[in-house]
C-alpha positions as CSV (number, residue, x, y, z in Angstrom):
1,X,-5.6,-2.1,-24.2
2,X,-3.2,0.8,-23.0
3,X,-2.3,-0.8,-19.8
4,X,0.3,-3.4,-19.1
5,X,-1.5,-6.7,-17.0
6,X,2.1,-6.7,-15.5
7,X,1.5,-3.8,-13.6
8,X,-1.8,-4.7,-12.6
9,X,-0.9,-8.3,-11.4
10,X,1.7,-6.4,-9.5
11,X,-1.0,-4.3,-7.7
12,X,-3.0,-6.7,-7.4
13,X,-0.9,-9.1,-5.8
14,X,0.0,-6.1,-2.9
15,X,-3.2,-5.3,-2.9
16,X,-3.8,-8.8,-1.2
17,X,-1.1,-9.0,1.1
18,X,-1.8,-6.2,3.1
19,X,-4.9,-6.9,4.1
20,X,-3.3,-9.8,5.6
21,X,-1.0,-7.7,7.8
22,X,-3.9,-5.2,8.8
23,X,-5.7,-8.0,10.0
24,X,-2.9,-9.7,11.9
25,X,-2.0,-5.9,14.0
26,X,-5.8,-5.6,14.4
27,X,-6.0,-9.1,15.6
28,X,-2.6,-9.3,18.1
29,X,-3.1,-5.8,18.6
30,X,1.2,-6.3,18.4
31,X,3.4,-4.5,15.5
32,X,6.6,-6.2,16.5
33,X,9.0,-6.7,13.4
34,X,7.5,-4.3,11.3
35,X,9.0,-1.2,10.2
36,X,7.7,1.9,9.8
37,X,10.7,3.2,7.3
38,X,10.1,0.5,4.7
39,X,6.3,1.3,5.0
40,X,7.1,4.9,4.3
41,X,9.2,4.2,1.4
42,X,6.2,2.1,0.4
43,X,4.5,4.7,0.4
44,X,6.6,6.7,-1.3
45,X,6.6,4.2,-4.4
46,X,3.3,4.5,-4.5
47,X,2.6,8.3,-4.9
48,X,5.4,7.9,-7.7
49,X,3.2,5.9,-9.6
50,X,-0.1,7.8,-9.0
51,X,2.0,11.0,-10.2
52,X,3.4,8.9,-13.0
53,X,0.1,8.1,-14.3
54,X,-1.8,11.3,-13.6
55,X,0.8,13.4,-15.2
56,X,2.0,10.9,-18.3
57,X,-0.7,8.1,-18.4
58,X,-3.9,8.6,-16.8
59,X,-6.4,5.5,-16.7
60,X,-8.4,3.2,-14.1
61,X,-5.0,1.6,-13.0
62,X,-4.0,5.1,-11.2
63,X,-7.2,3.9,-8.8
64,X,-5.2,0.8,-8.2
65,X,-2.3,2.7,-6.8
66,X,-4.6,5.4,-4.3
67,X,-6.0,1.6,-3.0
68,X,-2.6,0.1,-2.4
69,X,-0.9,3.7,-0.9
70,X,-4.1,4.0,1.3
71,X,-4.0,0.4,2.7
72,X,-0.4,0.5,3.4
73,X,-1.3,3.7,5.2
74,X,-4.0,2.2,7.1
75,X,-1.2,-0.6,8.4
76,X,1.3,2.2,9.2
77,X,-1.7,4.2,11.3
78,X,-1.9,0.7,13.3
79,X,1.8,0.8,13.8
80,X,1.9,3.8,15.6
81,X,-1.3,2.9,17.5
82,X,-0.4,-0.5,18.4
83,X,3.1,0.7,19.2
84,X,2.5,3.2,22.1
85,X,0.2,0.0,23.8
């Protein structure tokens, strides 16, 4: 085994929670105390550890890390469409 279950616990577990807030914006259809910037840097964290793994260590995990920087993306798209309404 070349990956640490750490790291994928940790994925896992952020991969659960957002859902949670997708679900809440699509169901209020209101983004009130959530901020953009810390979903950015998010993000941000994220495509560090895709890069990190396509460039050092390359294995299913990396797939773990488009998931989580794609639903956190997903939240931040509601955001900004929630926040104009």
């Amino acid at each position: 085994m070349s990956f640490s279950i750490w790291e994928i616990l940790m994925l896992v577990c952020f991969a659960c929670s957002w859902p949670v807030s997708i679900i809440k914006s699509l169901r209020t259809k209101i983004v009130a105390g959530k901020s953009p910037t810390f979903m950015i840097i998010i993000m941000i964290g994220y495509l560090c550890g895709i890069i990190h793994k396509i460039v050092y260590h390359y294995d299913w995990v990396t797939y773990l890390y488009i998931f989580n920087f794609c639903i956190v993306g997903t939240d931040l798209i509601l955001y900004f469409y929630y926040r104009k309404k």
